[in-house]
C-alpha positions as CSV (number, residue, x, y, z in Angstrom):
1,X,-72.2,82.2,-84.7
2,X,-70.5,79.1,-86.9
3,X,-71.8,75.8,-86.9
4,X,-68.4,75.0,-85.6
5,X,-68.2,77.3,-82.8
6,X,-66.2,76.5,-79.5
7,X,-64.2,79.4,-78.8
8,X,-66.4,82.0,-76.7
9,X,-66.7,85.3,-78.5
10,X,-64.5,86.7,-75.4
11,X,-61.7,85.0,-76.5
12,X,-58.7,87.2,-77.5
13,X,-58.9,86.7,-81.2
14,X,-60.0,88.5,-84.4
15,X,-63.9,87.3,-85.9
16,X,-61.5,85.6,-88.6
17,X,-58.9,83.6,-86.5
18,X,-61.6,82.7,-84.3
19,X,-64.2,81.0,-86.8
20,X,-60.5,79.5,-88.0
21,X,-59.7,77.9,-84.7
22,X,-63.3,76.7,-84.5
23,X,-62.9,74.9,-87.6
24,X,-59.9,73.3,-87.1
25,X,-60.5,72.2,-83.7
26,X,-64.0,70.7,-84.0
27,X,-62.4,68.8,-86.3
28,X,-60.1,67.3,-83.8
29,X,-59.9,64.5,-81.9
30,X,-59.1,64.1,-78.4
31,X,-55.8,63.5,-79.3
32,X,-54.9,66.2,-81.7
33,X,-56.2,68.3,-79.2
34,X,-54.0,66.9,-76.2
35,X,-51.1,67.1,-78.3
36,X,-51.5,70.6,-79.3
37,X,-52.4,72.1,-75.5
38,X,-49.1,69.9,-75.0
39,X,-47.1,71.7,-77.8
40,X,-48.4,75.0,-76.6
41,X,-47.5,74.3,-73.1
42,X,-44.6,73.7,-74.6
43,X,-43.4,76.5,-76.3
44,X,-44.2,78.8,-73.4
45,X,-42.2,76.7,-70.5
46,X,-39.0,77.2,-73.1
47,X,-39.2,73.7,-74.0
48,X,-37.2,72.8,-77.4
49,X,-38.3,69.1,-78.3
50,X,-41.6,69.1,-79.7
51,X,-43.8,67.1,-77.7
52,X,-45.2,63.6,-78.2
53,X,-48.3,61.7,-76.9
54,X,-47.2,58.1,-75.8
55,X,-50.8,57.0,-75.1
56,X,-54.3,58.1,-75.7
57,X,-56.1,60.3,-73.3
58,X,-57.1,58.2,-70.0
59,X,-58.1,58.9,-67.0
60,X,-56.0,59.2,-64.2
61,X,-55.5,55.6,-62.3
62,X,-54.2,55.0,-59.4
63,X,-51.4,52.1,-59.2
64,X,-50.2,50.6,-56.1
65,X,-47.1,49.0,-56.8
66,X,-45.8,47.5,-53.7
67,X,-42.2,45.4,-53.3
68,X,-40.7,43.0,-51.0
69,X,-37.1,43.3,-51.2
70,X,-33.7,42.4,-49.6
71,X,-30.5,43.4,-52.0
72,X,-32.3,46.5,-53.5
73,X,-33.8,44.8,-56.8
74,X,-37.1,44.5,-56.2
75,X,-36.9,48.2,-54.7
76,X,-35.4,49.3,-57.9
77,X,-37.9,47.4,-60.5
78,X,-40.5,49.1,-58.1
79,X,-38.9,52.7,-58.8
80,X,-38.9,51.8,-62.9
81,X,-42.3,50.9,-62.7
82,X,-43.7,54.2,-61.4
83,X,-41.6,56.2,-63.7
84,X,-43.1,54.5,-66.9
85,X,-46.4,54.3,-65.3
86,X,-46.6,58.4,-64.8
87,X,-46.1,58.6,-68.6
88,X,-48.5,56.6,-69.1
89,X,-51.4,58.3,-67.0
90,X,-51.3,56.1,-63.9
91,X,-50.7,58.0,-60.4
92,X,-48.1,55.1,-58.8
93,X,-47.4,55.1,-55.0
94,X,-44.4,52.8,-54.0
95,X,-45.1,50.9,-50.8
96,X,-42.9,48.5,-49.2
97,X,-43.6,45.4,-47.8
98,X,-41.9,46.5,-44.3
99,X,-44.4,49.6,-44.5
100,X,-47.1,47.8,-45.3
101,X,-50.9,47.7,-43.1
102,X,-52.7,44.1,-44.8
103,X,-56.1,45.5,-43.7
104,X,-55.9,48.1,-46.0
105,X,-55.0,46.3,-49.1
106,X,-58.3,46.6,-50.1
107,X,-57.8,50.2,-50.7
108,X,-55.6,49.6,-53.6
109,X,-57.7,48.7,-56.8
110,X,-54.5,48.4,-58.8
111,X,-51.8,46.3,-57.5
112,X,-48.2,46.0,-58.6
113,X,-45.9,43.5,-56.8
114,X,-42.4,42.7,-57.4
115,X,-41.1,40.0,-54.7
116,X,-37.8,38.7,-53.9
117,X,-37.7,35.4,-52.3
118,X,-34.6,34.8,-49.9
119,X,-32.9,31.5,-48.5
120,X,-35.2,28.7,-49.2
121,X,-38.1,30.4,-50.0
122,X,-38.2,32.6,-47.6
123,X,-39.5,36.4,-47.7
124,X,-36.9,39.1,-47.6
125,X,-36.5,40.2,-43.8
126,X,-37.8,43.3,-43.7
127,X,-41.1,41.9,-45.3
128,X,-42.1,38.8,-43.4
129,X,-44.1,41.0,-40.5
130,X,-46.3,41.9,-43.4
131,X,-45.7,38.4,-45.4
132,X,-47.0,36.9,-42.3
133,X,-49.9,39.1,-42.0
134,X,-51.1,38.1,-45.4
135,X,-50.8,34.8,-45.8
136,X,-52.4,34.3,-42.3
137,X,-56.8,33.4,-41.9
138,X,-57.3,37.2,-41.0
139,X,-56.6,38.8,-44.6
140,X,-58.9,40.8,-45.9
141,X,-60.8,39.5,-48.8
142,X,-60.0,41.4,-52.4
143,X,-62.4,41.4,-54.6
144,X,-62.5,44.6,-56.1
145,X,-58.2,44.5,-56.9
146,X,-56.5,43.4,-59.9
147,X,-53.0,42.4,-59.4
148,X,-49.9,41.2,-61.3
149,X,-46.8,39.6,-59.4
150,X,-43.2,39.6,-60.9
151,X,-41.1,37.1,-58.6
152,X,-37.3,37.9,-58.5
153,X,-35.2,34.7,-56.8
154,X,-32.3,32.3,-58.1
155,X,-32.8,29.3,-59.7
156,X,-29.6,28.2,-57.1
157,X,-32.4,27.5,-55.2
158,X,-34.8,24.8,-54.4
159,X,-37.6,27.5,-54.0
160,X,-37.0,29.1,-57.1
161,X,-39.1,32.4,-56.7
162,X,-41.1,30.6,-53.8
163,X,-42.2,34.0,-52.2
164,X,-43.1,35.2,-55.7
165,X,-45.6,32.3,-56.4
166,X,-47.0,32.3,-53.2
167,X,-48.0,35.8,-53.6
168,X,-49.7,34.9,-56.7
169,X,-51.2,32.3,-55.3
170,X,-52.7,34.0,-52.1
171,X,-54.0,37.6,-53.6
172,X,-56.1,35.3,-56.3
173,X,-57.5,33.0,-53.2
174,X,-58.6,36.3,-51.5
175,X,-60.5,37.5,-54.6
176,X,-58.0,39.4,-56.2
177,X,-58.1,39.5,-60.2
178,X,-55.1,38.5,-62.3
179,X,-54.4,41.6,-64.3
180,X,-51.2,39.8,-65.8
181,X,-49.6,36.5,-66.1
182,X,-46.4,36.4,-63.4
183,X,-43.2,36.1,-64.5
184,X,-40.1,34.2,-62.7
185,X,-36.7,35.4,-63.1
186,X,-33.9,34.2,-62.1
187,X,-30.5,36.4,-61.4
188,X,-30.5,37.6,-65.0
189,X,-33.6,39.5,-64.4
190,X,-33.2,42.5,-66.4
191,X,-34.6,42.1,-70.2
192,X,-37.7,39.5,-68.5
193,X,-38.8,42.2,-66.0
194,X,-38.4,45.5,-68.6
195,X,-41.2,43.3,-71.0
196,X,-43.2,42.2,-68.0
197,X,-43.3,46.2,-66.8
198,X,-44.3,46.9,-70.3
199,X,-46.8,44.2,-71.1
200,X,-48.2,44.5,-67.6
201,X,-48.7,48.3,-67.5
202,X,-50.7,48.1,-71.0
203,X,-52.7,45.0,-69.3
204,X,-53.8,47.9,-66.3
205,X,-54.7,50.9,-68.6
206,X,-58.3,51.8,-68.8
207,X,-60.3,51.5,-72.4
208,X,-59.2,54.0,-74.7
209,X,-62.0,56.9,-75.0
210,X,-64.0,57.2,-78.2
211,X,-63.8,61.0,-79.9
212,X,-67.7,61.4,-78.4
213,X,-66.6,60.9,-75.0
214,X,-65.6,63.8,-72.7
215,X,-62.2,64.6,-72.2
216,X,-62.8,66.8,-69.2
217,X,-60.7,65.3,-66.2
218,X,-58.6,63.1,-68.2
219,X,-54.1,63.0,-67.8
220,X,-52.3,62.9,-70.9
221,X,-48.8,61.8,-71.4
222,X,-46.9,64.5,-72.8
223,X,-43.3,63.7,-73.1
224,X,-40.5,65.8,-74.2
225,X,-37.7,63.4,-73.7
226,X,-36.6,60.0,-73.9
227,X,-38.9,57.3,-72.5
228,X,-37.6,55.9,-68.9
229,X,-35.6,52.8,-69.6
230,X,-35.6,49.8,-67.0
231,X,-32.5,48.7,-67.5
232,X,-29.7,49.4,-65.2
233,X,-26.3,51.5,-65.8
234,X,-23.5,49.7,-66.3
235,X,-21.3,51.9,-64.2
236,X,-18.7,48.7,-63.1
237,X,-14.8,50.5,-62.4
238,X,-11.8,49.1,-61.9
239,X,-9.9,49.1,-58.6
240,X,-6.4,47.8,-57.9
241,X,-5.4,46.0,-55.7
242,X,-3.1,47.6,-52.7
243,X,-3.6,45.4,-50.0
244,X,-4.4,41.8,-49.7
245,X,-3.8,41.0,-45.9
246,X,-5.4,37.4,-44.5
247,X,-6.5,38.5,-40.8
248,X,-7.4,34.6,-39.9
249,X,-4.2,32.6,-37.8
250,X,-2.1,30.6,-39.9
251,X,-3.6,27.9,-37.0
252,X,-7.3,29.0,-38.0
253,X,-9.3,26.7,-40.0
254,X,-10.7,30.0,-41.6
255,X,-9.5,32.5,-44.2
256,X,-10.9,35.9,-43.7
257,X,-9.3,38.0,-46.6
258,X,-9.3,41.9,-45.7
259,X,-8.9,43.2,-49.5
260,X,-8.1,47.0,-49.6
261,X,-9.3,48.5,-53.7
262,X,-7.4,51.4,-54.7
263,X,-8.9,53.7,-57.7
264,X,-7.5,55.9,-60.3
265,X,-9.4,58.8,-59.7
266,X,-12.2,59.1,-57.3
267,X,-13.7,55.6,-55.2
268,X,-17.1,54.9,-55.3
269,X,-19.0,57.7,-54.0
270,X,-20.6,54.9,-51.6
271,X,-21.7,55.4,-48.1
272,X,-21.1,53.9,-44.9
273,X,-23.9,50.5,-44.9
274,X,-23.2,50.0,-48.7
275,X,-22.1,47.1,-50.5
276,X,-19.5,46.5,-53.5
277,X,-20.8,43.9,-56.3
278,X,-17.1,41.9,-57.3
279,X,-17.2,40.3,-60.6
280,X,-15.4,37.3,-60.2
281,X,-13.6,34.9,-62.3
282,X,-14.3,30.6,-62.2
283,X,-11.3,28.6,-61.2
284,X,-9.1,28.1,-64.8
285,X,-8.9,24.4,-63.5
286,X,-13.1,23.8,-62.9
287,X,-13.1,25.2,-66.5
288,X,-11.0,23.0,-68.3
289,X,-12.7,20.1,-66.5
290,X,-15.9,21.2,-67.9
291,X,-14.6,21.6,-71.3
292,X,-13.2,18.2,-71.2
293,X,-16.3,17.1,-69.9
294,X,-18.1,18.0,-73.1
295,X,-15.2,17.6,-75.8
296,X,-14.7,21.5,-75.9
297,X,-11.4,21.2,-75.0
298,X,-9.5,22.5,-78.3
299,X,-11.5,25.8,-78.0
300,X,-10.1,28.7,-76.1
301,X,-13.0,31.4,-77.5
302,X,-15.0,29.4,-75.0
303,X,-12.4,28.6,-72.7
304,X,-12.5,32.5,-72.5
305,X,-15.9,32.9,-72.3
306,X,-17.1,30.4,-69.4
307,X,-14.0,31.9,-67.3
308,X,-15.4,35.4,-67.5
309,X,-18.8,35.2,-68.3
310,X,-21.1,32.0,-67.5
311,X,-21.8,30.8,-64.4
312,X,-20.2,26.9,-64.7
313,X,-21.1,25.9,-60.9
314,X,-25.0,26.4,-59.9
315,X,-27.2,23.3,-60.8
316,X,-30.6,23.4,-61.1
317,X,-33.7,21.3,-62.1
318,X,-34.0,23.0,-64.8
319,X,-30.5,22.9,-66.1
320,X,-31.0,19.0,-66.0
321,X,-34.1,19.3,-67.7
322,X,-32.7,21.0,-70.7
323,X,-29.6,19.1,-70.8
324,X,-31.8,15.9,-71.2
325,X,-34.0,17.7,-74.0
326,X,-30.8,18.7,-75.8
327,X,-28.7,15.2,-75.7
328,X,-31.5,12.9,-75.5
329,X,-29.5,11.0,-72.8
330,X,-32.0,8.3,-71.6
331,X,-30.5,7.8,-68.1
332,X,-30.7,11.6,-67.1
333,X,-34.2,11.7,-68.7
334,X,-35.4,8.4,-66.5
335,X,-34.0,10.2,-63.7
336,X,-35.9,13.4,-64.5
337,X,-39.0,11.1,-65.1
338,X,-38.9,9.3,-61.2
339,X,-38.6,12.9,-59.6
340,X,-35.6,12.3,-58.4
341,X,-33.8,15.1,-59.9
342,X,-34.4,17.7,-56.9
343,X,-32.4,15.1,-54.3
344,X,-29.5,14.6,-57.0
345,X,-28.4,18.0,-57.4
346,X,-28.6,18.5,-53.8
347,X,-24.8,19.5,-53.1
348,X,-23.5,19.4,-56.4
349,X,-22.1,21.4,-59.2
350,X,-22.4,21.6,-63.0
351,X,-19.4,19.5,-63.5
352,X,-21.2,16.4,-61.9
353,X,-23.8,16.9,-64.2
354,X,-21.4,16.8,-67.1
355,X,-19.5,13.9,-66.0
356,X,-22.2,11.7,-64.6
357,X,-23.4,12.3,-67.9
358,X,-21.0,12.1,-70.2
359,X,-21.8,13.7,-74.2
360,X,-20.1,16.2,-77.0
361,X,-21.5,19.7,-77.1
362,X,-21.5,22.2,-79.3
363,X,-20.4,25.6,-77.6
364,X,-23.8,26.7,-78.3
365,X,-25.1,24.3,-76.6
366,X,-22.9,24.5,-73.5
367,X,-22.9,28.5,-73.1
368,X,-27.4,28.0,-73.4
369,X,-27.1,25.5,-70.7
370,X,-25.3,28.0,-68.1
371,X,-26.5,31.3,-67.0
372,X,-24.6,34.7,-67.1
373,X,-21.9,35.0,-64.1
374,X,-23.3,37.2,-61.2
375,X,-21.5,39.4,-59.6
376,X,-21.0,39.2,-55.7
377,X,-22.0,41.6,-53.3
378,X,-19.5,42.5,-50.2
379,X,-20.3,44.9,-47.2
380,X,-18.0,47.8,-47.9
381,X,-15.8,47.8,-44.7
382,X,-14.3,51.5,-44.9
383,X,-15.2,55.0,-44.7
384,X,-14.6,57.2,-46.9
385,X,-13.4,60.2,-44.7
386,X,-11.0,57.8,-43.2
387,X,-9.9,56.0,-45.8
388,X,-10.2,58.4,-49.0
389,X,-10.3,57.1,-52.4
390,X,-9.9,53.3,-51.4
391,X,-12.7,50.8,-50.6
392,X,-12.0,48.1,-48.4
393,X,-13.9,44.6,-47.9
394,X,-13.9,41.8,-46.0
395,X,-14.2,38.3,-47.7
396,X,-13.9,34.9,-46.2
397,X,-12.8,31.8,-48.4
398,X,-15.3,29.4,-48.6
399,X,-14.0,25.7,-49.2
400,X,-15.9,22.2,-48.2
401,X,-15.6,18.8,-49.7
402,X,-19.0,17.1,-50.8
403,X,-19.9,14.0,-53.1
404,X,-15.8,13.1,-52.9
405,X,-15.2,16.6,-54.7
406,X,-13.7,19.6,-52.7
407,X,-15.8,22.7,-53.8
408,X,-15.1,26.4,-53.7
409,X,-16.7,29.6,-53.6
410,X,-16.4,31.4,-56.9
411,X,-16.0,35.0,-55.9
412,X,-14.3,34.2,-52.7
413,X,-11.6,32.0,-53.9
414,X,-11.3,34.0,-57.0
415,X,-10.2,36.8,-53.9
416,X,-8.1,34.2,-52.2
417,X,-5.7,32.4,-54.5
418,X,-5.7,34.9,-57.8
419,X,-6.6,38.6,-57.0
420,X,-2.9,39.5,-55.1
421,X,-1.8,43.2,-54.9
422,X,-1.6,45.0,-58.0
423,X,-4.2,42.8,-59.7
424,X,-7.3,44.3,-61.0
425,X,-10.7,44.3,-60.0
426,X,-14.1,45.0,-61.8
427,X,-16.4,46.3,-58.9
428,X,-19.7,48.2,-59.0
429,X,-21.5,50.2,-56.6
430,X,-24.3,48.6,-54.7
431,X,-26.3,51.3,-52.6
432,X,-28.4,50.2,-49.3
433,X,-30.7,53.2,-48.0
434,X,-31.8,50.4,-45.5
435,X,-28.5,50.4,-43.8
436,X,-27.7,54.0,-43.2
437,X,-26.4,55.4,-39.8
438,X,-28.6,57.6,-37.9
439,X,-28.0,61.0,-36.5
440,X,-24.4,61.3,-35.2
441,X,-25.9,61.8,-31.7
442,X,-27.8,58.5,-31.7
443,X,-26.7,55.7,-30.1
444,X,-25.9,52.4,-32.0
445,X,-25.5,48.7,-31.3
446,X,-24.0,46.6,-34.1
447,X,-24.2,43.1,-34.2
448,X,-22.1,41.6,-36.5
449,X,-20.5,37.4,-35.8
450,X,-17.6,36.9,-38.6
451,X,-17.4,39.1,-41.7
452,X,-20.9,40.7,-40.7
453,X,-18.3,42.9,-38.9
454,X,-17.8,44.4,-42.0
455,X,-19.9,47.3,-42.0
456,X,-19.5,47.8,-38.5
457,X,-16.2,48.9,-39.1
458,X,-17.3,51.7,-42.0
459,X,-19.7,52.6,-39.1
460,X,-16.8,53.4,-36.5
461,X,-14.7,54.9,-38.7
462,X,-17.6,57.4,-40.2
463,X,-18.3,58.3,-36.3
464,X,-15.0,58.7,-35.7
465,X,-14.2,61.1,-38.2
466,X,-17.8,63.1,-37.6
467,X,-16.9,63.2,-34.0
468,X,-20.3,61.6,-33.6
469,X,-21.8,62.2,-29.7
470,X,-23.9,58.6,-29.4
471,X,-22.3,55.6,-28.4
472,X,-21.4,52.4,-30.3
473,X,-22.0,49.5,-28.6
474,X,-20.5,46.1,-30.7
475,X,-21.6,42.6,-30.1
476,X,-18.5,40.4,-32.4
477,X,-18.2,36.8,-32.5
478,X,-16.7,34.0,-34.5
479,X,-14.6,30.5,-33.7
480,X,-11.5,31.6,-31.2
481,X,-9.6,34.7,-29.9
482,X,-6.8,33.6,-30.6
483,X,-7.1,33.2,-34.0
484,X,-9.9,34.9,-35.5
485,X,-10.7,38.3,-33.9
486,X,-10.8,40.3,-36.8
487,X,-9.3,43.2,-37.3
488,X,-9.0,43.4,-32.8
489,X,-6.3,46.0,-32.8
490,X,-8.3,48.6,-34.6
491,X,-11.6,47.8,-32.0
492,X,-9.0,48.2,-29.1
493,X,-7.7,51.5,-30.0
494,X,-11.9,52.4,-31.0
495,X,-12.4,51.4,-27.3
496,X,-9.9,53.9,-26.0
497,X,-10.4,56.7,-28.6
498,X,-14.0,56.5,-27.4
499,X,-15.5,55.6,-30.6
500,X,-16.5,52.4,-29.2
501,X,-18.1,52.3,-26.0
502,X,-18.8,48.8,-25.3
503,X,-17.6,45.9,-26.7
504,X,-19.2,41.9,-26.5
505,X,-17.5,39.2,-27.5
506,X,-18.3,35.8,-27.8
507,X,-15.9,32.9,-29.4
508,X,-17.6,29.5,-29.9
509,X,-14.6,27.0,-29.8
510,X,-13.0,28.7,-27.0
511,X,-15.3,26.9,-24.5
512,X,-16.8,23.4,-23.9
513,X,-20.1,24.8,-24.6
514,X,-20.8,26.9,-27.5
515,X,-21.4,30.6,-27.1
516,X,-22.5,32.7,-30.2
517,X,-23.9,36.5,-29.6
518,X,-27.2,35.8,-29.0
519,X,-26.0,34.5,-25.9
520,X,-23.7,37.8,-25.1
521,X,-27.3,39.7,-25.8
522,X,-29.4,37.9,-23.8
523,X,-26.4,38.4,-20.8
524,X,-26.7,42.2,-21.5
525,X,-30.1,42.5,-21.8
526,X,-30.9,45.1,-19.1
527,X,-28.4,47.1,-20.7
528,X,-29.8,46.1,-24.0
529,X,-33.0,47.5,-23.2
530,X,-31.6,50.3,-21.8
531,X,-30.3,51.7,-24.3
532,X,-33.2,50.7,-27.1
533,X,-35.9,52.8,-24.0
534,X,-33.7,55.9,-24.9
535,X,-33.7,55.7,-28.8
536,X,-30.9,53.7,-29.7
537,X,-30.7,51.4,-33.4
538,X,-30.1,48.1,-33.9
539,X,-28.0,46.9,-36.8
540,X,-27.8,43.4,-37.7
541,X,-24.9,41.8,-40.2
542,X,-24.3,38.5,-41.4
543,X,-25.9,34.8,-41.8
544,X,-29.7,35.1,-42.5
545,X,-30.0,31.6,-41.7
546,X,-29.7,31.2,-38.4
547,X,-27.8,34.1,-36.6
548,X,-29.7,36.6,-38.0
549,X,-33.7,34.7,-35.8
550,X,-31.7,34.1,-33.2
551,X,-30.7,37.7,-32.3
552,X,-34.3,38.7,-33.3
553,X,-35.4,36.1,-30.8
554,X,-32.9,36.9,-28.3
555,X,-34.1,40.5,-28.2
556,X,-38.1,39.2,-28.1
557,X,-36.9,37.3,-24.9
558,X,-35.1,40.4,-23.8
559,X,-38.0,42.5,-23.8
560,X,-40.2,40.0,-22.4
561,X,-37.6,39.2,-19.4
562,X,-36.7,43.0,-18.9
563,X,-40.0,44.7,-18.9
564,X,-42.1,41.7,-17.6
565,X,-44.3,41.3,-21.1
566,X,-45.8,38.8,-22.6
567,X,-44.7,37.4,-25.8
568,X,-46.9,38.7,-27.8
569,X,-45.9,42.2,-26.1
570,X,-42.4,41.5,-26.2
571,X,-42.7,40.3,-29.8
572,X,-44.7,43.9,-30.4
573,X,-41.9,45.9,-29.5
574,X,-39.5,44.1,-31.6
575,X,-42.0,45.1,-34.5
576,X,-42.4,48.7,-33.3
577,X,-38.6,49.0,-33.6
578,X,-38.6,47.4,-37.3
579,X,-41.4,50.0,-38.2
580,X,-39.9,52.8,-36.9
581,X,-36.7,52.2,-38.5
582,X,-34.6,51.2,-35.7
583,X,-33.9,47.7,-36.2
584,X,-32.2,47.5,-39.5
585,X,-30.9,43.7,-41.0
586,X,-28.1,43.2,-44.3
587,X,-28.1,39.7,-43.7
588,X,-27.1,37.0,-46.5
């Protein structure tokens, strides 16, 4: 027998081919010998491309990659990291923050987390059970995990990416080994997170193999396509507009605008629970105050530009910082220097920074000290069966006065005052999975105070046209009946068509003490709990704030009242229903 000898003389070959393949493949390296079982493999599933090797032979890692999320970005980053990390050899399992068990983080030698912080540096809703959990004295210790963290938030925000950092924070107090350096991004998140994926991905691969070592056991990446790419399709349509309707009083001190988006071709294939991103427009009149701010009045390239593309309202720290290291201006830099930066921005906009501090640009200079203009995201109010190929949302103006300046809401008052019928509007789909009706037979209550109504009303229309058997029960509230029941003559006829079966309502001006519907829960709570004993969901919609704890406290107190519990019983039922997917927030 050769020298070389590796094939077994049973192998279905002539004397000659065989001492050939020896010689060839004794040569090999692990490698070669990868890529050839991959080309052969290849040729016999049908498979044109040749194939390629991404990565030396490894061994097959596990990789935990675990995500805390509330608009669906962290859940998508989560998704991108898995795909590249099965071409590279790991073996990724997604977890999310509401699914997760803290005592068995230990489990997990690899750990991927990409966290969203929400508010003021809050956790996203659906996470803080666990958030809570980890943070608190009975964590488990880590020591045998290695972890990276990428922190999504918006630097809008005092807390910029607050959750993020204290993530990082806490998994290296409890042991835990810093695998990679975190990374904060801000809404612009897309290039920053595709190279942290990248570099953080190589940082977790085991050592390459020398050619000595056995191969036996190991994954190789074999690839016969294109590599996954993180970043996102850019599948943004246009919609006209065919209705434009203000359901607010002309006596209200509230615009509500219902906005009806007609589409040449098929809508959106979205789903009852989904959301519409708007790209919006800044006010033509805050823009030429900017540019005459800076002496970038004469150019209307840029006049262009910061309407449609750069975000000329949200101040931050760090826009002040860079202003001061780009213009030298000793005042702003003093100011900077006493930490009082923080409490000056507090309530204002990029035109006070630019007037307070008055100095020529360059364009250059001005577009680097903005960020790109994010697109808004609106509760799709419609259902498809009802409605067809439209898409309708509900949007309420926002307009306040502070530091002597009245203020408004870019998206909303770009819906308000300059998107009437037959204007255009650039929307993109916005998927929730989190907010998905349940079986048609399942009951529902929906608890939704001002334009958190919105998806209630995709909800009864979807069970309407299903001829869904469960109930719909509908707690609605905002300032008076009289002037802002939105949209009251459609839930009127739902209340004697049957697709509504109960209706709460609670209007907060209407009476000398303020009632909000917390209040109308915690009046129906035997009912309440009623219906949640025999299966039914909850569905929260609106401000995160405030409404949103106060319901979830309303229905602790419920429980505890109802069924004679403790708090920390009550509290635990509130959690079962969150873990079993029956209390469900899209909150803002």
């Amino acid at each position: 027998m050769s020298a070389f000898a590796l094939l077994p003389q049973t192998a279905p070959f002539g004397d000659d081919d065989r001492l050939s393949l020896d010689r060839v493949l004794s040569a090999a390296s692990p490698i070669q010998r990868a890529w050839l079982a991959g080309f052969l493999a290849g040729i016999d599933a049908g498979q044109a491309p040749l194939p390629r090797v991404d990565a030396p032979a490894r061994a097959s890692e596990p990789l935990t990659i675990l995500f805390a999320s509330e608009s669906g970005n962290a859940e998508r980053l989560a998704q991108d990291v898995a795909k590249l990390a099965r071409k590279d050899g790991f073996k990724p399992k997604i977890v999310d923050f509401a699914d997760l068990d803290v005592a068995d983080l230990p489990q997990h030698g690899k750990l991927v987390v990409i966290a969203a912080t929400w508010g003021e540096g809050e956790p996203p809703g659906r996470a803080a059970r666990a958030y809570a959990a980890l943070m608190g004295p009975s964590a488990p210790r880590l020591e045998g995990t290695s972890f990276a963290v990428l922190a999504l938030g918006d630097t809008a925000y005092a807390e910029f990416c607050g959750v993020g950092k204290a993530l990082d924070a806490r998994l290296a107090e409890l042991g835990a080994v810093r695998a990679a350096d975190r990374v904060d991004c801000d809404l612009d998140f897309e290039a920053p997170a595709a190279a942290w994926i990248k570099t953080t991905l190589a940082a977790f691969a085991p050592a390459q193999e020398s050619p000595a070592q056995e191969s036996s056991g190991n994954v190789v990446s074999v690839d016969f396509g294109p590599r996954v790419s993180v970043e996102p399709s850019r599948d943004a349509v246009i919609g006209e507009v065919i209705e434009h309707v203000n359901l607010s009083s002309s006596r209200s001190d509230k615009e509500t605008i219902h906005l009806a988006l007609g589409f040449d071709g098929a809508a959106p294939a979205y789903e009852p629970g989904d959301a519409l991103e708007l790209f919006p427009e800044n006010d033509p009149a805050l823009v030429d105050a900017v540019l005459a701010a800076t002496g970038l009045q004469a150019d209307d390239s840029l006049r262009t530009t910061l309407t449609t593309e750069r975000d000329i309202t949200t101040l931050a720290v760090k826009t002040l910082e860079t202003f001061a290291a780009e213009t030298g201006h000793a005042e702003l830099r003093r100011l900077l220097d006493e930490g009082q930066a923080r409490s000056w921005i507090d309530g204002r906009q990029f035109i006070d920074l630019v007037e307070a501090y008055p100095v020529t640009l360059t364009a250059q200079q001005l577009t680097a000290l903005t960020r790109p203009l994010p697109p808004r995201a609106y509760s799709i109010a419609s259902s498809r069966r009802e409605v067809g190929d439209e898409a309708h949302l509900l949007i309420a103006a926002v307009r306040y006065e502070a530091h002597g300046r009245v203020r408004r809401g870019v998206a909303s008052t770009f819906v308000a005052d300059r998107l009437k019928a037959g204007a255009a509007a650039r929307v993109r789909l916005k998927p929730n999975k989190h907010f998905r009706l349940p079986e048609p037979s399942t009951d529902i209550i929906m608890i939704g105070p001002g334009t958190g109504i919105a998806p209630f009303r995709a909800f009864v229309q979807e069970r309407r046209a299903l001829g869904a058997g469960g109930r719909s029960w509908l707690f609605f509230g905002d300032r008076r009946y009289t002037h802002d029941f939105l949209y009251q003559l459609e839930w009127q006829d739902a209340l004697r068509d049957g697709s509504l079966a109960r209706l709460d309502l609670a209007f907060s001006r209407d009476t000398p003490q303020k009632v909000y519907v917390q209040h109308r829960l915690w009046e129906q709570r035997r009912d309440l709990v009623d219906w949640l004993d025999n299966g039914a969901q909850v569905y929260v919609c609106g401000d995160a704030k405030a409404m949103a704890k106060d319901v979830r406290a309303a229905l602790v107190a419920a429980f505890a009242d109802v069924k004679a519990l403790s708090p920390e019983a009550a509290e635990h039922a509130v959690t079962e229903l969150e873990r079993g997917r029956r209390y469900h927030q899209d909150v803002y």
